[in-house]
GUZASE-574968 format. One record per atom (N, C-alpha, C): residue in three letters; atom name; x, y, z. Coordinates in steps of 0.001 Angstrom, whole numbers, plus 524288, in hexadecimal, padded with zeros to 5 digits. Layout:
% GUZASE-574968
REC residuo atomo     X     Y     Z
REC     ala    CA     X     Y     Z
...
This chain:
% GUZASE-574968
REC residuo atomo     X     Y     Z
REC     unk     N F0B55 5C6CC EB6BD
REC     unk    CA F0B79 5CA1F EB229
REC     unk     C F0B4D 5C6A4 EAD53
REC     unk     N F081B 5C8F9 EA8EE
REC     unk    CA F0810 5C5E8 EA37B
REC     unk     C F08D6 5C8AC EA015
REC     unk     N F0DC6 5C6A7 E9BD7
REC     unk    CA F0FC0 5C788 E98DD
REC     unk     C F0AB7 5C75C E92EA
REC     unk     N F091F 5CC2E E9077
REC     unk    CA F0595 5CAB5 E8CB3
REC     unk     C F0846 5CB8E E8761
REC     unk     N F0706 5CAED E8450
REC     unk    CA F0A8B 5CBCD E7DE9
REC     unk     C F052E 5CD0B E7AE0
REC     unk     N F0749 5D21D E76D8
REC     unk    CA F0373 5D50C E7343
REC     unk     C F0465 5D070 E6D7C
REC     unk     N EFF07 5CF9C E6D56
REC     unk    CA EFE9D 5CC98 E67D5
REC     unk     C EFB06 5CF99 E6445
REC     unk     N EFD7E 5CE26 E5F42
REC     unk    CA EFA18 5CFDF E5BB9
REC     unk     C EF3F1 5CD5F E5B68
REC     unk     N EF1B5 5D21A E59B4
REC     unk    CA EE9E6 5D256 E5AF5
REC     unk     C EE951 5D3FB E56D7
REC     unk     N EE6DD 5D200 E51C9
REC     unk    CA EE55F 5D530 E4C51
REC     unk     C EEB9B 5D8A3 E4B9D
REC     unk     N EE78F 5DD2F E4C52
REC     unk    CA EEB8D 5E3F8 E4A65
REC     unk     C EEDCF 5E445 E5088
REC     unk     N EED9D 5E31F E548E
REC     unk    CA EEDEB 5E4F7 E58FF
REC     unk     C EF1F1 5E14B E5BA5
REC     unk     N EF27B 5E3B5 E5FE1
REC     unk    CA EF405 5DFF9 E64DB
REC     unk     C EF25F 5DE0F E6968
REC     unk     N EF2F8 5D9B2 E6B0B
REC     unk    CA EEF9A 5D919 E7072
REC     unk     C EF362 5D52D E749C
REC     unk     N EF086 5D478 E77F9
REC     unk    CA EF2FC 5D15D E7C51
REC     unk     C EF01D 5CDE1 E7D53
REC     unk     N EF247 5C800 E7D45
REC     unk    CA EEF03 5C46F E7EB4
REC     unk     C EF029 5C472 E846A
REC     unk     N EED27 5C1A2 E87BF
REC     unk    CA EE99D 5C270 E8DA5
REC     unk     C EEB74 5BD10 E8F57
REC     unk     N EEFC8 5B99B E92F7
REC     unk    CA EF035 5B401 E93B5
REC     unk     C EE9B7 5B49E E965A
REC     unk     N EE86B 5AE73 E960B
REC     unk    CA EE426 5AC96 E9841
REC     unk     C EE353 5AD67 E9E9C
REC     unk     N EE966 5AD4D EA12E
REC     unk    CA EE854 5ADBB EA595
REC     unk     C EE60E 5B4AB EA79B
REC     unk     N EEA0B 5B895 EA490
REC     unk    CA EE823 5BBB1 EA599
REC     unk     C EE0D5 5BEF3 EA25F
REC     unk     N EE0B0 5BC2D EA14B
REC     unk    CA EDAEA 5BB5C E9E4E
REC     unk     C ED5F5 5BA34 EA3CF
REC     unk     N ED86E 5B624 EA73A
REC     unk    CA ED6D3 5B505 EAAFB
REC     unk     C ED537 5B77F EAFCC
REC     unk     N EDB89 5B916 EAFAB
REC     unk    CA EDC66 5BD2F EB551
REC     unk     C ED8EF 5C181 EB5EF
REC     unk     N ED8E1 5C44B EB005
REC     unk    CA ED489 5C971 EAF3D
REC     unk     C ECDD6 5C6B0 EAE5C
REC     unk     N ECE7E 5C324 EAF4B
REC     unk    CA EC909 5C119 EAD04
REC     unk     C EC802 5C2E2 EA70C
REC     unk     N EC9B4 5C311 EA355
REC     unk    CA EC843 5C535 E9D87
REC     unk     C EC7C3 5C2D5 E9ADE
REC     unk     N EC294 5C28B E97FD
REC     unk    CA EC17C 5C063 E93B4
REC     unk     C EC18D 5C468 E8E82
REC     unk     N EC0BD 5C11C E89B6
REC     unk    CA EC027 5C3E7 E8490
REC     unk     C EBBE1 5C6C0 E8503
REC     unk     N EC009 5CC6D E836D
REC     unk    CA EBB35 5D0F9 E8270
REC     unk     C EBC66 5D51E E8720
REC     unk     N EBEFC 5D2E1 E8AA8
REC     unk    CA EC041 5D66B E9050
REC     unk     C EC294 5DA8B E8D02
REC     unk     N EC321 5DEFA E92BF
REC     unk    CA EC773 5E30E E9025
REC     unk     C ECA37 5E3C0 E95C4
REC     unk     N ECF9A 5E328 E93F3
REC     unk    CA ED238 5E602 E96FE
REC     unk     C ED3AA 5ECE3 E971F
REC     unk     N ED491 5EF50 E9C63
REC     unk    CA ED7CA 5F409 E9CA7
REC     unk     C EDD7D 5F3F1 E9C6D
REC     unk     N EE026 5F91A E998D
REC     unk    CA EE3CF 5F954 E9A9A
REC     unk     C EE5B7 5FD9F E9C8D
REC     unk     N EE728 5FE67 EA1C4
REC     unk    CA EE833 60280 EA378
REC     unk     C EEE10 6047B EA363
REC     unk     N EEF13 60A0C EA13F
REC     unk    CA EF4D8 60B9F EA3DD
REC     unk     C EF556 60D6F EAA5B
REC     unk     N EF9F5 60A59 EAB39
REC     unk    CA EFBA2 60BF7 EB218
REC     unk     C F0086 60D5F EB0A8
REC     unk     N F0357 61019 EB4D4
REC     unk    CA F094A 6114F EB594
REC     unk     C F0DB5 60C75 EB573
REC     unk     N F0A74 606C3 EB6BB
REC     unk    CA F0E74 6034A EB4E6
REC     unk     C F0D5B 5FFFB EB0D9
REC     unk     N F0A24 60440 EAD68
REC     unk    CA F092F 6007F EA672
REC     unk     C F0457 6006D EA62A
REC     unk     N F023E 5FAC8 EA5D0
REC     unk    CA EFCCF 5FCB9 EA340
REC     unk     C EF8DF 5F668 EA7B8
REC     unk     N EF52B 5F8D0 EA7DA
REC     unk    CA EF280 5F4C2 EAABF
REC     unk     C EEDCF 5F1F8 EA72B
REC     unk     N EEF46 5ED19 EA8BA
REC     unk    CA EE928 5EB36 EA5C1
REC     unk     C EE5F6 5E8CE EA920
REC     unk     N EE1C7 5EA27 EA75C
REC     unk    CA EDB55 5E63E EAB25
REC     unk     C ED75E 5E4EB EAA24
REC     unk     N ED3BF 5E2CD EAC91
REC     unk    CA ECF09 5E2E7 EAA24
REC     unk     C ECAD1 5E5FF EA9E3
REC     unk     N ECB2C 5E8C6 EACB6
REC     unk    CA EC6F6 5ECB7 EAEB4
REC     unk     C EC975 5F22C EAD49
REC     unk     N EC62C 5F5FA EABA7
REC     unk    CA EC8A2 5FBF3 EAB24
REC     unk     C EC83C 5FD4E EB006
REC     unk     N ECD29 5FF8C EB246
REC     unk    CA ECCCE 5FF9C EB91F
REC     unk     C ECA59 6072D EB909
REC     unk     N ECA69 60A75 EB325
REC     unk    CA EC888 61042 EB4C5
REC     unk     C EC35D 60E25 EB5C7
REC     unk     N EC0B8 60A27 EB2B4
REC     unk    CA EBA92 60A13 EB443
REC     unk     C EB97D 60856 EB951
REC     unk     N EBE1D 6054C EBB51
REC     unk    CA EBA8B 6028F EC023
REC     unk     C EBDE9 6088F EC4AE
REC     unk     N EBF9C 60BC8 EC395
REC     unk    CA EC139 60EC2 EC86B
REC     unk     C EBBAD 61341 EC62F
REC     unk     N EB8E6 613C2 EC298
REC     unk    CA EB4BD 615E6 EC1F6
REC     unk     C EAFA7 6142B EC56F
REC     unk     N EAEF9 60F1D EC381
REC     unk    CA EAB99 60B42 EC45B
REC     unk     C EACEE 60C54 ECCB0
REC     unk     N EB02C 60CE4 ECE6D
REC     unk    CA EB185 60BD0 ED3B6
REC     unk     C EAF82 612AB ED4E7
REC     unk     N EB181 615DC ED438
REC     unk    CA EAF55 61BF8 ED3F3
REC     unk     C EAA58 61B89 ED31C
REC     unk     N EA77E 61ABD ECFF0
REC     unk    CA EA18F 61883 ECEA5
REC     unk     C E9FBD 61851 ED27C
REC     unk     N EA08D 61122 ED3B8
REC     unk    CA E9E2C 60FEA ED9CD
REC     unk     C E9E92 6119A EDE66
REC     unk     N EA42F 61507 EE0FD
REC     unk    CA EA2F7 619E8 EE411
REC     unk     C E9E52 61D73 EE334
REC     unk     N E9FC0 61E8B EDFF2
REC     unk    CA E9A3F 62453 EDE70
REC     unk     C E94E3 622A4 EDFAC
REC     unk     N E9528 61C04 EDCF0
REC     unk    CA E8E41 61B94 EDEA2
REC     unk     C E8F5B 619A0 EE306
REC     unk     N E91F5 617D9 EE5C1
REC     unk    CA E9224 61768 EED5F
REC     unk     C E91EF 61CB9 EEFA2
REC     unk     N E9359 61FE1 EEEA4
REC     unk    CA E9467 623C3 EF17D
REC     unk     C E8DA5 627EC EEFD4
REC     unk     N E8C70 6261F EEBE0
REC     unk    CA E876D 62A9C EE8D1
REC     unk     C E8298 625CC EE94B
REC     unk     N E8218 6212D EEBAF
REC     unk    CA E7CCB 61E79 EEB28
REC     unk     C E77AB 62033 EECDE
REC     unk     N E77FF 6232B EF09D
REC     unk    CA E718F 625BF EF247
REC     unk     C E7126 628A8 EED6F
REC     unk     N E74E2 62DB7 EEBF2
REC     unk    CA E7422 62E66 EE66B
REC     unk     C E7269 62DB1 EE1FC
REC     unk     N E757F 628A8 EE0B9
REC     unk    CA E733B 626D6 EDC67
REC     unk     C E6F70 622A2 EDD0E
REC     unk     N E6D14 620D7 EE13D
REC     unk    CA E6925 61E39 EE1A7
REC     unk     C E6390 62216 EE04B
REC     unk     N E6509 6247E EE2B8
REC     unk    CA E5FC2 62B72 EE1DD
REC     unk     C E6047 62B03 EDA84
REC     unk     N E63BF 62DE4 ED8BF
REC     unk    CA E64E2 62D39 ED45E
REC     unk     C E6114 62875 ECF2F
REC     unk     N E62AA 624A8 ED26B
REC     unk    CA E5FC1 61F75 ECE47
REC     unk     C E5A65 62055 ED07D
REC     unk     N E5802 6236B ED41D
REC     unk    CA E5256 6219F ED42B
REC     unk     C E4F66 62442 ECF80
């Protein structure tokens, strides 16, 4: 677990990122993180996990519909 501290940003506030955990997520300048609420607080990541449980529903549909949509693209 890492302890982060809110510093002043201009008008704002922010959190600086140690290097190691900079690492761990692979993130460079310009990334974005998510922040999700859960029942034990709040989660952060790198990836928006609603898109990739979309993105995963997605790729069912075209597994399950490919003769379909192969007809489709002709």
């Amino acid at each position: 677990m890492s302890t982060l501290k809110l510093t002043q940003i201009g008008n704002s506030l922010g959190v600086i990122l140690p290097k190691e955990l900079l690492g761990k997520f692979k993130l460079e300048k310009g990334d974005e993180l998510f922040v999700t609420e859960t029942p034990d607080g709040f989660s952060i990541t790198p990836h928006n996990e609603e898109f990739e449980q979309q993105m995963e529903l997605a790729r069912k549909i075209m597994k399950e519909n490919r003769a379909v949509l192969r007809e489709l693209a002709k």
